[in-house]
DSSP file (Angstrom, degrees, kcal/mol; ACC not computed):
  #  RESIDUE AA STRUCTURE BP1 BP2  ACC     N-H-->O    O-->H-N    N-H-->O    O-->H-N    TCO  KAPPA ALPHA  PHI   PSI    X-CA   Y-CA   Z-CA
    1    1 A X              0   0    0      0, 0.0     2,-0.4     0, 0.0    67,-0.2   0.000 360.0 360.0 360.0 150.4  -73.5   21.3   16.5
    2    2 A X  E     -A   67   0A   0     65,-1.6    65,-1.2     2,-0.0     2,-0.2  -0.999 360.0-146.9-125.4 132.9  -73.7   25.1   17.3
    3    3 A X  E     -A   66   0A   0     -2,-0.4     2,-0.3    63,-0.2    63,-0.2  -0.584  25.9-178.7-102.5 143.1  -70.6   27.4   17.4
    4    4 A X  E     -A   65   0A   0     61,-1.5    61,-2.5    -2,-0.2    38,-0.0  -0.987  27.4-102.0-158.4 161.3  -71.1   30.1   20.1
    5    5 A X  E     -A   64   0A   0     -2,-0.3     2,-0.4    59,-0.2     3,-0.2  -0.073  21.6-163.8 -80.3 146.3  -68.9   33.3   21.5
    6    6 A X        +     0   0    0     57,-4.9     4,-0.2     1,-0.1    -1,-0.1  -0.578  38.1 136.6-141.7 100.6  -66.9   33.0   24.7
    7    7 A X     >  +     0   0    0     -2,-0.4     4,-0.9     1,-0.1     3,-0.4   0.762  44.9  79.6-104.6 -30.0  -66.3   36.3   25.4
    8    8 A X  H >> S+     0   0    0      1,-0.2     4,-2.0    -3,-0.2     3,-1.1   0.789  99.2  43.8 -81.9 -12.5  -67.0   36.7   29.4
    9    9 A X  H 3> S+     0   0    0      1,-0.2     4,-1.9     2,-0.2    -1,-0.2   0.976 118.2  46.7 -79.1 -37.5  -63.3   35.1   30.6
   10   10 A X  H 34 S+     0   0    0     -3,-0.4    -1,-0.2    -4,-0.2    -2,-0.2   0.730 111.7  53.1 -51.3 -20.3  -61.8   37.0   28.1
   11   11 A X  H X<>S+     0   0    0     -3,-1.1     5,-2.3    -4,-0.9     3,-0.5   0.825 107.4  48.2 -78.1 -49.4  -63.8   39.9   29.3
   12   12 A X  H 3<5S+     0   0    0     -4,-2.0    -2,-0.2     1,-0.3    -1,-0.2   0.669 100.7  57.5 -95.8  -2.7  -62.9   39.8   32.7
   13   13 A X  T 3<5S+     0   0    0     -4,-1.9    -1,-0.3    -5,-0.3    -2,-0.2   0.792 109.3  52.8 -80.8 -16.8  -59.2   39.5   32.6
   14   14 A X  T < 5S-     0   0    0     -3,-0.5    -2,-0.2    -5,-0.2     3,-0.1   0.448 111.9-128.5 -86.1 -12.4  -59.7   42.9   30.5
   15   15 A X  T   5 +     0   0    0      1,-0.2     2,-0.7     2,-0.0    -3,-0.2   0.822  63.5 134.8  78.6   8.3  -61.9   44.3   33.7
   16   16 A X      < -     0   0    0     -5,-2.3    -1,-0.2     1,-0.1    -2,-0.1  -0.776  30.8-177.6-109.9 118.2  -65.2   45.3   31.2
   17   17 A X        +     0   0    0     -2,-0.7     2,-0.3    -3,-0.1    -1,-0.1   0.567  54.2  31.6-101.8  12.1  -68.3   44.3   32.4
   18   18 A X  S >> S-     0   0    0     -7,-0.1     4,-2.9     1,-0.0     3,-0.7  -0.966  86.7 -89.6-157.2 177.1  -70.8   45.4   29.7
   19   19 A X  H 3> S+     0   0    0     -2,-0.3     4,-1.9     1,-0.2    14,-0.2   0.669 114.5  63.1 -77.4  -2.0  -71.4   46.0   26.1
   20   20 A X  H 3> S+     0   0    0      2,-0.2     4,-1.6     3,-0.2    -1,-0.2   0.777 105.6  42.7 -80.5 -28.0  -70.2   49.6   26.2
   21   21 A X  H <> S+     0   0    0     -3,-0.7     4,-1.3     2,-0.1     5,-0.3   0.838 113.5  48.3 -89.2 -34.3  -66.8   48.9   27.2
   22   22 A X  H  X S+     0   0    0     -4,-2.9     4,-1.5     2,-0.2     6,-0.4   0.857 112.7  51.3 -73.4 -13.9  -66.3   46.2   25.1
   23   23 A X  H  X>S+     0   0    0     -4,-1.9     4,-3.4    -5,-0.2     5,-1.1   0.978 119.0  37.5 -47.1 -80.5  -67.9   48.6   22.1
   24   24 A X  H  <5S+     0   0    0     -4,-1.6    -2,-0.2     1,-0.2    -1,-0.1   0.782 119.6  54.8 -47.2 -27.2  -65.2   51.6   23.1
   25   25 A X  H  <5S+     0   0    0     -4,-1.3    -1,-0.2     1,-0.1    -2,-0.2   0.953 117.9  27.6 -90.4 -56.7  -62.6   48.8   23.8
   26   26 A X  H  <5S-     0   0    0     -4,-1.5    -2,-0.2    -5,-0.3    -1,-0.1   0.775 104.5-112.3 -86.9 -21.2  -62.6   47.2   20.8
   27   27 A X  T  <5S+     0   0    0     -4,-3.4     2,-0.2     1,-0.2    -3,-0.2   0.696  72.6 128.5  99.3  29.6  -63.7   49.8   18.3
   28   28 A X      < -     0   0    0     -5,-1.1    -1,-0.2    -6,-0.4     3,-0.1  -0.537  67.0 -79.0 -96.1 174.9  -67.4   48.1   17.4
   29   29 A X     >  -     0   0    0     -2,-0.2     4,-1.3     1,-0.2    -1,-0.1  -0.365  34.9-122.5 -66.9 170.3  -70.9   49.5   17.4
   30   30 A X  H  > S+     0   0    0      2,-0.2     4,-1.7     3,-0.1    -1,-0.2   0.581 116.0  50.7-106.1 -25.2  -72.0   49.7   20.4
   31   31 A X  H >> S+     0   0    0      2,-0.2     4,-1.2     1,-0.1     3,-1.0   0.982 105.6  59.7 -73.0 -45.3  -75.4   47.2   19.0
   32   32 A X  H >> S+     0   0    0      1,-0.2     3,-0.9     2,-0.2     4,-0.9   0.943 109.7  44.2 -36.4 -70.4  -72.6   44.6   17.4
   33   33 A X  H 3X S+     0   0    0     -4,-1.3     4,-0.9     1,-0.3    -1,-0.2   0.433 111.9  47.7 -79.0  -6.2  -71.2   44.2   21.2
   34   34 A X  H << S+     0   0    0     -4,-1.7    -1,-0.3    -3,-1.0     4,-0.2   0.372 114.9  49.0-100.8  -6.5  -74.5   43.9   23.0
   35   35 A X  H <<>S+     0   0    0     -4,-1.2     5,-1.7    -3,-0.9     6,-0.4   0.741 112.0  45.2 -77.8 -26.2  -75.5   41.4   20.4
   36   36 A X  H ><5S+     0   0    0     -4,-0.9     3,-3.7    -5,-0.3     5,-0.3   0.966 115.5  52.7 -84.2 -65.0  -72.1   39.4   20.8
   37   37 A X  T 3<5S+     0   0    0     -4,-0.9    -1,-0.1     1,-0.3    -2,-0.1   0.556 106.0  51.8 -61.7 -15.0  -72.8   39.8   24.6
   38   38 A X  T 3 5S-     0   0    0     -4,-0.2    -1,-0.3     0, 0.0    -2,-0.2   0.478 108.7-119.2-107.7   2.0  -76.3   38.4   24.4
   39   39 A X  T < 5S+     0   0    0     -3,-3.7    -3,-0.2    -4,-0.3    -2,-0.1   0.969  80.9 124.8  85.4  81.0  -75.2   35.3   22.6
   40   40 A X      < +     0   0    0     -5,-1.7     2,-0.9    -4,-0.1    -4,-0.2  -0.018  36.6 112.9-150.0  14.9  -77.8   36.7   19.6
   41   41 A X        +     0   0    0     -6,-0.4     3,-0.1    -5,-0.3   -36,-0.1  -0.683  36.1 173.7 -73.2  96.7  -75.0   36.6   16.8
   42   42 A X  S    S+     0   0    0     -2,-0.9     2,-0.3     1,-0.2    -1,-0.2   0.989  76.4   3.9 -66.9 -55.6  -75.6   34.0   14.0
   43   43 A X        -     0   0    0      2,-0.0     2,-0.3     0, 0.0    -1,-0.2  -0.859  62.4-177.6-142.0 147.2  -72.7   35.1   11.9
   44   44 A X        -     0   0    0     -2,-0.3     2,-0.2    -3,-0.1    -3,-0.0  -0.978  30.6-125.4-153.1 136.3  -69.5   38.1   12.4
   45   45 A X    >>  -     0   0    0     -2,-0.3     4,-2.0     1,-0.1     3,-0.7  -0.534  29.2 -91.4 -94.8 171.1  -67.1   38.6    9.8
   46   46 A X  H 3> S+     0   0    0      1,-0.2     4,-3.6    -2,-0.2     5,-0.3   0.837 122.6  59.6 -47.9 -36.8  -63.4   38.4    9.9
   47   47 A X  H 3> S+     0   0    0      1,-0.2     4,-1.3     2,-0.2    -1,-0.2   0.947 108.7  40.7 -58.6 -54.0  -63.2   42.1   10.6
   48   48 A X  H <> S+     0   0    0     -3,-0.7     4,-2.0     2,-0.2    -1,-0.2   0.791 114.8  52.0 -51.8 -40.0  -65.3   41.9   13.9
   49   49 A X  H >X S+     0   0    0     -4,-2.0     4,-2.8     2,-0.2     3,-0.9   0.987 111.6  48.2 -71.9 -39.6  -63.5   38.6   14.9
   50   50 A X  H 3X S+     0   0    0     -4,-3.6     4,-3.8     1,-0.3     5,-0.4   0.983 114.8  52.1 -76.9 -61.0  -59.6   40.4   14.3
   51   51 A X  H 3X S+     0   0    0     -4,-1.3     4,-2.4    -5,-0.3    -1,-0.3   0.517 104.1  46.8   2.2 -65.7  -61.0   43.1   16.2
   52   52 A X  H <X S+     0   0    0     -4,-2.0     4,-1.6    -3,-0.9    -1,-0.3   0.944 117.2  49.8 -58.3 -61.6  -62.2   41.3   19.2
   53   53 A X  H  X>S+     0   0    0     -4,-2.8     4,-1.3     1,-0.2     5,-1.2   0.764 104.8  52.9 -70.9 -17.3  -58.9   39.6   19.2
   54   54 A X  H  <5S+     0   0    0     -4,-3.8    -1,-0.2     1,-0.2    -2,-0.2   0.950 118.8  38.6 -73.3 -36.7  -56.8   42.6   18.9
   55   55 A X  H  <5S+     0   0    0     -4,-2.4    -2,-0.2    -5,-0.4    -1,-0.2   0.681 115.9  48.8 -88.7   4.6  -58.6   44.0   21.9
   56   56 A X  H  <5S-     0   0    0     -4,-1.6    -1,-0.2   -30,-0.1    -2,-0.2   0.330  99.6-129.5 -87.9 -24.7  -58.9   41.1   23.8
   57   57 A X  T  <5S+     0   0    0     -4,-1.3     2,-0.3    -5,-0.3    -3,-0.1   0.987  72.9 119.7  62.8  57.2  -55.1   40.1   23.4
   58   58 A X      < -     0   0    0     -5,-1.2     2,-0.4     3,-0.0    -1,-0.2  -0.900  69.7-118.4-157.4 173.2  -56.7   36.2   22.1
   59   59 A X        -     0   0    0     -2,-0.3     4,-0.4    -3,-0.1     3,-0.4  -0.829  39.0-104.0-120.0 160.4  -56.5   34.4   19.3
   60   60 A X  S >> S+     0   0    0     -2,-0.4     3,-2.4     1,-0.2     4,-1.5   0.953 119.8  61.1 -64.7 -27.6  -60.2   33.7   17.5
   61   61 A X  G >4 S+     0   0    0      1,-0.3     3,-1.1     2,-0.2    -1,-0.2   0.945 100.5  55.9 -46.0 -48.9  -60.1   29.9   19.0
   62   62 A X  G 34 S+     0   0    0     -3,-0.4    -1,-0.3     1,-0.2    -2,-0.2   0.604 103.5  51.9 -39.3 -40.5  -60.0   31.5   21.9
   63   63 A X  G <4 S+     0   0    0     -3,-2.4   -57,-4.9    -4,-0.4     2,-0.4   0.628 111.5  26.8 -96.6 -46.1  -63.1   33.3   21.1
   64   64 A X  E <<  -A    5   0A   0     -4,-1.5     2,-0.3    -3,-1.1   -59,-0.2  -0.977  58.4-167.5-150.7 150.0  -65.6   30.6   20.1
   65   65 A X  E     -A    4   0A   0    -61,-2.5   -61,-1.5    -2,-0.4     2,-0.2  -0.849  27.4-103.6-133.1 166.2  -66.4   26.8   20.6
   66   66 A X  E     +A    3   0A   0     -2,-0.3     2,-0.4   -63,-0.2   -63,-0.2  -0.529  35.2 177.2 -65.0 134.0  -68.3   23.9   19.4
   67   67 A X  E     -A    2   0A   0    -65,-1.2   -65,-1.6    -2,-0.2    -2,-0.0  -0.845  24.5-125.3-137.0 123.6  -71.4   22.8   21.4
   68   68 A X        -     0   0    0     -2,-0.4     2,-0.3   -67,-0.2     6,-0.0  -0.215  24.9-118.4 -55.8 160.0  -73.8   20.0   20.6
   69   69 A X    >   -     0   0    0      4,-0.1     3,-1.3     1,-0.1     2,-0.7  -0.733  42.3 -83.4-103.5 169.2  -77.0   20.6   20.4
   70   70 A X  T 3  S+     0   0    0     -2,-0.3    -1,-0.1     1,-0.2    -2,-0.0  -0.455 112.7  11.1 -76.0  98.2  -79.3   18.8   22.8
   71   71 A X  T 3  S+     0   0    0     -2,-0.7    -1,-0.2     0, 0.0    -3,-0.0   0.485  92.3 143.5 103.0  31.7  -80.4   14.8   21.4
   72   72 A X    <   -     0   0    0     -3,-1.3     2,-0.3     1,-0.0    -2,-0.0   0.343  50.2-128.2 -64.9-135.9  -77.7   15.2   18.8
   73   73 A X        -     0   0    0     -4,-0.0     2,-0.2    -3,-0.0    -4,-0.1  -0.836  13.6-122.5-156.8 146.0  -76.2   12.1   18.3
   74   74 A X              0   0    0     -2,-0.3     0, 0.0     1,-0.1     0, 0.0  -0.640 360.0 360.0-101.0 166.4  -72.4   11.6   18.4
   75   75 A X              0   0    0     -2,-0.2    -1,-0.1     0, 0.0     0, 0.0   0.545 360.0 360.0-103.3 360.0  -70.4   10.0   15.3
Protein backbone atom coordinates (compact mmCIF):
# COMPACT_ATOMS: atom_id res chain seq x y z
CA UNK A 1 0.00 0.00 0.00
CA UNK A 2 1.03 3.69 -0.75
CA UNK A 3 -0.32 6.72 1.09
CA UNK A 4 -0.57 9.73 -1.19
CA UNK A 5 -1.72 13.69 -0.84
CA UNK A 6 -5.09 14.72 -2.08
CA UNK A 7 -4.74 18.21 -2.24
CA UNK A 8 -6.41 19.31 -5.72
CA UNK A 9 -10.39 19.15 -4.33
CA UNK A 10 -9.24 20.81 -1.39
CA UNK A 11 -7.41 23.19 -3.58
CA UNK A 12 -10.12 24.19 -5.67
CA UNK A 13 -12.79 24.97 -3.23
CA UNK A 14 -9.94 27.46 -1.95
CA UNK A 15 -9.74 28.84 -5.75
CA UNK A 16 -5.51 28.30 -5.87
CA UNK A 17 -4.38 26.77 -8.85
CA UNK A 18 -0.58 26.38 -8.37
CA UNK A 19 2.16 25.82 -5.85
CA UNK A 20 2.63 29.55 -5.21
CA UNK A 21 -0.66 30.14 -3.87
CA UNK A 22 -0.76 27.23 -1.90
CA UNK A 23 2.98 28.33 -0.56
CA UNK A 24 1.62 32.05 0.34
CA UNK A 25 -1.68 30.44 1.49
CA UNK A 26 -0.51 28.18 3.77
CA UNK A 27 2.71 29.69 5.06
CA UNK A 28 5.23 26.77 3.34
CA UNK A 29 8.28 27.12 1.16
CA UNK A 30 7.39 27.74 -1.91
CA UNK A 31 9.66 24.11 -2.94
CA UNK A 32 7.60 22.10 0.00
CA UNK A 33 4.25 23.05 -2.06
CA UNK A 34 5.42 22.26 -5.56
CA UNK A 35 6.69 19.01 -4.15
CA UNK A 36 3.33 18.25 -2.35
CA UNK A 37 1.71 19.35 -5.74
CA UNK A 38 3.79 17.00 -7.80
CA UNK A 39 2.94 13.95 -5.73
CA UNK A 40 7.06 13.80 -5.03
CA UNK A 41 6.65 13.84 -1.07
CA UNK A 42 7.71 10.59 0.67
CA UNK A 43 7.30 11.91 4.11
CA UNK A 44 5.86 15.71 5.79
CA UNK A 45 5.92 16.21 9.34
CA UNK A 46 3.10 17.18 11.60
CA UNK A 47 3.90 20.80 11.18
CA UNK A 48 3.42 20.84 7.41
CA UNK A 49 0.25 18.54 7.67
CA UNK A 50 -1.47 21.20 10.61
CA UNK A 51 -0.58 23.73 8.27
CA UNK A 52 -2.11 22.43 5.23
CA UNK A 53 -5.15 21.85 7.36
CA UNK A 54 -5.36 25.17 8.89
CA UNK A 55 -5.27 26.67 5.41
CA UNK A 56 -7.25 24.32 3.77
CA UNK A 57 -10.14 24.39 6.47
CA UNK A 58 -9.69 20.04 6.38
CA UNK A 59 -8.88 17.68 8.70
CA UNK A 60 -5.43 15.61 7.79
CA UNK A 61 -7.81 12.43 6.66
CA UNK A 62 -8.98 14.64 4.43
CA UNK A 63 -5.65 15.25 3.11
CA UNK A 64 -4.30 11.78 2.33
CA UNK A 65 -5.46 8.13 1.38
CA UNK A 66 -4.47 4.66 1.03
CA UNK A 67 -3.87 3.23 -2.48
CA UNK A 68 -2.70 -0.24 -3.36
CA UNK A 69 -0.06 -0.65 -5.24
CA UNK A 70 -0.47 -2.44 -8.60
CA UNK A 71 -0.39 -6.72 -8.25
CA UNK A 72 -0.64 -6.30 -4.52
CA UNK A 73 -2.65 -8.86 -3.16
CA UNK A 74 -5.57 -8.21 -0.89
CA UNK A 75 -5.80 -9.79 2.82
Amino acid sequence: MAIEWRLDPWLKRKGWVNANQLAVGAGLAYHVAFRLLKGEVKAADFGTLEKLCVALECEPGDLLVRVPEKGAKKR
